[in-house]
C-alpha positions in Angstrom: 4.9 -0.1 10.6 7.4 0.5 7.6 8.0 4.3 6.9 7.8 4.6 3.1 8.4 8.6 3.7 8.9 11.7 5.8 6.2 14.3 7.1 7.2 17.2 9.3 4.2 18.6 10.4 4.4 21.9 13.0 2.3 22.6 15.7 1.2 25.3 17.9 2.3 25.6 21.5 -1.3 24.4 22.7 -2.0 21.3 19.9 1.3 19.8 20.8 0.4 20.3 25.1 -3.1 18.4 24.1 -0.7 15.7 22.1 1.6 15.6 24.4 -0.5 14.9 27.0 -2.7 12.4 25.4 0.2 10.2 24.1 1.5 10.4 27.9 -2.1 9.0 29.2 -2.6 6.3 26.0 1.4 5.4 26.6 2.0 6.2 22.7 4.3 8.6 21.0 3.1 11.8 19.4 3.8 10.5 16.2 2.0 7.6 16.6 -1.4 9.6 17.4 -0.4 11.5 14.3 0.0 8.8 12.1 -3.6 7.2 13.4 -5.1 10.3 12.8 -4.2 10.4 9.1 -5.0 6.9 8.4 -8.4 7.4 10.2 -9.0 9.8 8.0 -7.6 8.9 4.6 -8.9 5.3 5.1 -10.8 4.3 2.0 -15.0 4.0 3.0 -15.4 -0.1 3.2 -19.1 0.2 4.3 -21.6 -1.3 1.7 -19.0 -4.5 1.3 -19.9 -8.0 2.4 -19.2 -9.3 5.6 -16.5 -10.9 3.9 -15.2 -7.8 1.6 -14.5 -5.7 4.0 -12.3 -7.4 5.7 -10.5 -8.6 2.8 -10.0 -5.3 1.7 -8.6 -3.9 5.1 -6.2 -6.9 4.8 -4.7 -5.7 1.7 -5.2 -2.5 2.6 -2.3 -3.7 5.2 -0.4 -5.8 3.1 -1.4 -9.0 4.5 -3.2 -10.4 1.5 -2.5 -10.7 -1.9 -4.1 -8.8 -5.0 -4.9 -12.4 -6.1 -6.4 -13.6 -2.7 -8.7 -10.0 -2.8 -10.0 -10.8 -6.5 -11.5 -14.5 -5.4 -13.3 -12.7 -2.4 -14.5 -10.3 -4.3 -15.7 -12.5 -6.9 -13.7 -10.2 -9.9 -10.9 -11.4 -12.4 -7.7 -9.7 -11.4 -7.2 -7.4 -14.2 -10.4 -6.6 -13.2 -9.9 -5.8 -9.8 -6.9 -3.8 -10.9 -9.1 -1.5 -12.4 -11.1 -1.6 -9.8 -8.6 -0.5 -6.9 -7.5 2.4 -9.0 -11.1 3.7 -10.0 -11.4 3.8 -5.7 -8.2 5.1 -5.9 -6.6 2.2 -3.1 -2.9 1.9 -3.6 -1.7 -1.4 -5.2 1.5 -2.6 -4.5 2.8 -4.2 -7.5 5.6 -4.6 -9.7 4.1 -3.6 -13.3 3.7 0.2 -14.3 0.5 1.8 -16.0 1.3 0.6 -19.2 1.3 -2.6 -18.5 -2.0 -2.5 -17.2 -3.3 -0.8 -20.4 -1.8 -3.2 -22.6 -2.9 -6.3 -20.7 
């Protein structure tokens, strides 16, 4: 997992006991159950999707697909999809700023 930034978070003498003792039995670190815990949360709401979405989605959610490969599952023009991504407000990890976008 690439760290793309920094979050201290403080806890309270019994939250980080019950962490502690959770990473010890699930033989991960504290962070880790922290990190999980924010992406279960934040995770964008795939349900509704195709079989096939859904997955496709998760993948590029990950960084395993491209933006290109996500458009011809989900049957949209890439510009498209673009527009798409941002109205669900998923992250795309590309090269070109908003203007570029706007003036495609």
């Amino acid at each position: 997992m690439a760290h793309d930034a920094t979050l201290h978070v403080k806890l309270n003498g019994e939250v980080n006991d019950n962490l502690k003792r959770l990473a010890y039995n699930q033989n991960k670190s504290k962070g880790q159950l922290v990190r999980e815990a924010i992406t279960a949360c934040y995770q964008s709401d795939f349900s509704g999707f195709s079989l096939k979405q859904s997955p496709a989605l998760s993948a590029y959610n990950g960084g395993f697909i491209t933006v290109g490969k996500l458009a011809t599952v989900m049957g949209m023009h890439v510009l498209e999809l673009g527009q798409w991504l941002g109205d669900h407000g998923i992250p795309q990890n590309n090269a070109f700023g908003d203007m570029d976008f706007a003036n495609a």
